[in-house]
C-alpha positions, 0 to 999 in steps of 0.5 A: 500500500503506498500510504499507510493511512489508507490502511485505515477506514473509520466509516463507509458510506454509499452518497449520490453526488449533488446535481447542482452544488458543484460535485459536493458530496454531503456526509451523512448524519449518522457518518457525521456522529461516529466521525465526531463531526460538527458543523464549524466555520473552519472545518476539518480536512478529511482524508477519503477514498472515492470510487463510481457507485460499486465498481471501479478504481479507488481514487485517494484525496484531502478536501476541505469539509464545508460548514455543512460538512460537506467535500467536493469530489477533485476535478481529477477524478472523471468518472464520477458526475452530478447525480452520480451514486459513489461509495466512500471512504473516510481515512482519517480527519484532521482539524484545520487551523491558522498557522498565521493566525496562531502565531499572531496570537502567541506573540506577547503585546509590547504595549499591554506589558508597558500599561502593565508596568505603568499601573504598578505602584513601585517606585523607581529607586533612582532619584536623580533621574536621567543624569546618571543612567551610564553608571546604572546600565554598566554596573553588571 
């Protein structure tokens, strides 16, 4: 098998391809159930295995799950057509996240540090101000 995931199935189901949805094909509910599956805006990426109703070459694809956890069949595989009934295989789902966006979120914000600080009621030991600042910076 040329990749191991494959090896793995958590559901089968037999769908018909919509007629005007642009090829998507939705997941049934009780599909949805068992894979742990819930309508979200940034929906997991599912793994599946595709063939024409019954007969013919498995095809291997990642797609997107819509909010309505629903795929689109890749342009790539051409014997399958609006109105079509398919069999497929979900190998395995992954959770997508915003690499970008977490990133972005796990950095600390300068600003609410120096609001922090300033809140603060400890007071600076130096009095004589700015005058003598190379001799604090320099004593180790």
């Amino acid at each position: 098998m040329a990749n191991s995931r494959l090896a793995t199935t958590r559901a089968v189901f037999k769908a018909t391809v919509h007629r005007t949805k642009n090829r998507l094909v939705a997941i049934p509910a009780e599909v949805q159930r068992q894979l742990g599956l819930e309508r979200r805006t940034n929906n997991h990426i599912v793994h599946f295995s595709i063939r024409a109703g019954g007969a013919g070459r498995w095809n291997s694809h990642w797609a997107q799950l819509t909010f309505d956890n629903e795929f689109a069949i890749p342009t790539d595989v051409k014997d399958i057509e609006p109105g079509s009934d398919i069999e497929v295989k979900i190998h395995g789902a992954v959770a997508a996240i915003d690499v970008l966006q977490e990133a972005t979120a796990a950095q600390p914000n300068p600003g609410g540090l120096l609001l922090a600080l300033a809140e603060t009621d400890e007071e600076d030991s130096r009095t004589d101000g700015s005058v003598n600042v190379d001799e604090y910076l320099n004593r180790g």
